[in-house]
C-alpha positions in Angstrom: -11.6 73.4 -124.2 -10.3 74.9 -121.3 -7.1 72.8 -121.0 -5.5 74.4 -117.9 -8.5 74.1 -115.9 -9.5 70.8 -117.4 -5.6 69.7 -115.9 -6.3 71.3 -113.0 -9.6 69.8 -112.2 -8.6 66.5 -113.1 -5.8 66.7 -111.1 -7.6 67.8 -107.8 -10.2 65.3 -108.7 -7.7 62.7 -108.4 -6.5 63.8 -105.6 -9.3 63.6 -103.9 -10.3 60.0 -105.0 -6.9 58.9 -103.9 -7.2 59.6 -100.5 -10.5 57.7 -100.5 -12.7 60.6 -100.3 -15.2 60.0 -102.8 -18.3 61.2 -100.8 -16.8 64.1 -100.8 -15.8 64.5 -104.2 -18.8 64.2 -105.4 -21.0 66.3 -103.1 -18.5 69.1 -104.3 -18.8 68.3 -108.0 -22.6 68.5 -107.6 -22.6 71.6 -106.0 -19.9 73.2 -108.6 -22.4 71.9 -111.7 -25.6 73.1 -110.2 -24.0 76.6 -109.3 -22.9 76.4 -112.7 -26.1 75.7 -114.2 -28.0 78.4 -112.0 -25.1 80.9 -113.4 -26.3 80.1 -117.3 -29.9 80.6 -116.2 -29.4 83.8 -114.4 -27.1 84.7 -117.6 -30.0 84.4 -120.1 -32.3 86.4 -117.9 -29.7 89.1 -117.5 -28.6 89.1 -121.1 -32.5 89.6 -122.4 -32.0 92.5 -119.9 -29.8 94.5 -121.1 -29.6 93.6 -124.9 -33.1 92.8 -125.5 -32.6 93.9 -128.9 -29.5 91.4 -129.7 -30.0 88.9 -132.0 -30.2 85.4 -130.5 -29.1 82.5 -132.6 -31.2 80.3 -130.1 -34.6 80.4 -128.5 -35.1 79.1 -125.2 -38.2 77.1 -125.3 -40.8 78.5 -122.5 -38.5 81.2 -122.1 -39.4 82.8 -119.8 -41.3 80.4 -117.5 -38.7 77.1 -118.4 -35.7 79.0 -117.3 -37.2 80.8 -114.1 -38.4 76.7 -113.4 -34.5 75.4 -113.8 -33.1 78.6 -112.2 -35.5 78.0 -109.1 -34.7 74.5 -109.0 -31.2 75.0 -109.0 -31.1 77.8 -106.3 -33.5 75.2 -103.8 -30.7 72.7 -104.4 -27.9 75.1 -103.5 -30.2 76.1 -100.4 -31.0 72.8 -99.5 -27.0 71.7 -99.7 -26.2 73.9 -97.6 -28.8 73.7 -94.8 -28.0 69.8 -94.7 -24.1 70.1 -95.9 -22.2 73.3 -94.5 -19.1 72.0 -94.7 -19.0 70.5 -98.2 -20.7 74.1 -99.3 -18.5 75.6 -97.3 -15.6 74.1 -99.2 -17.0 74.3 -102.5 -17.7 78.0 -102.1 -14.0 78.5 -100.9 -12.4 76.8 -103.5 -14.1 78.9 -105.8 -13.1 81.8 -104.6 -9.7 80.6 -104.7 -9.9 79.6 -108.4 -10.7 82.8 -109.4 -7.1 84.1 -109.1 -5.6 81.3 -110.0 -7.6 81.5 -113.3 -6.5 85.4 -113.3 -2.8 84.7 -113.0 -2.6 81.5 -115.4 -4.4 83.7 -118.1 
């Protein structure tokens, strides 16, 4: 496992939660996980792409009409979270950005 950024996350997670926040940890948790999940589904797509011939040691069942359904899904959810929820996207989006680097330099 990622130990750094399983200590990190824990510890801004906490942090959070202690200053009674909770709404708001969580409606940047699930946007984190969806963006995630959309990520793995755009991966698959992208690495049938441009190895098609690559062996694959799993089969995605429906591929490609189960994926393009939970990559849809996940994208309407982002969209939707931010029509409703700027501010929690907002922040979601910027702490991402910022973890980037800080991923970068503790590596």
């Amino acid at each position: 496992t990622p130990t750094m950024a399983l200590a990190i996350s824990t510890a801004v997670t906490v942090a959070f939660a202690a200053t009674g926040a909770f709404e708001r940890v969580i409606a940047l948790a699930a946007f984190f996980f969806v963006a995630i999940y959309a990520t793995s589904f755009s991966a698959v797509f992208w690495l049938r792409y441009k190895e098609p011939a690559a062996a694959r040691p799993y089969c995605a069942w429906g591929y490609p009409w189960s994926t393009a359904i939970a990559l849809l899904g996940s994208l309407a959810f982002l969209v939707g979270a931010v029509w409703t929820d700027i501010v929690h996207s907002a922040v979601a989006v910027a702490l991402l950005i910022l973890s980037y680097p800080i991923y970068r330099a503790l590596k």
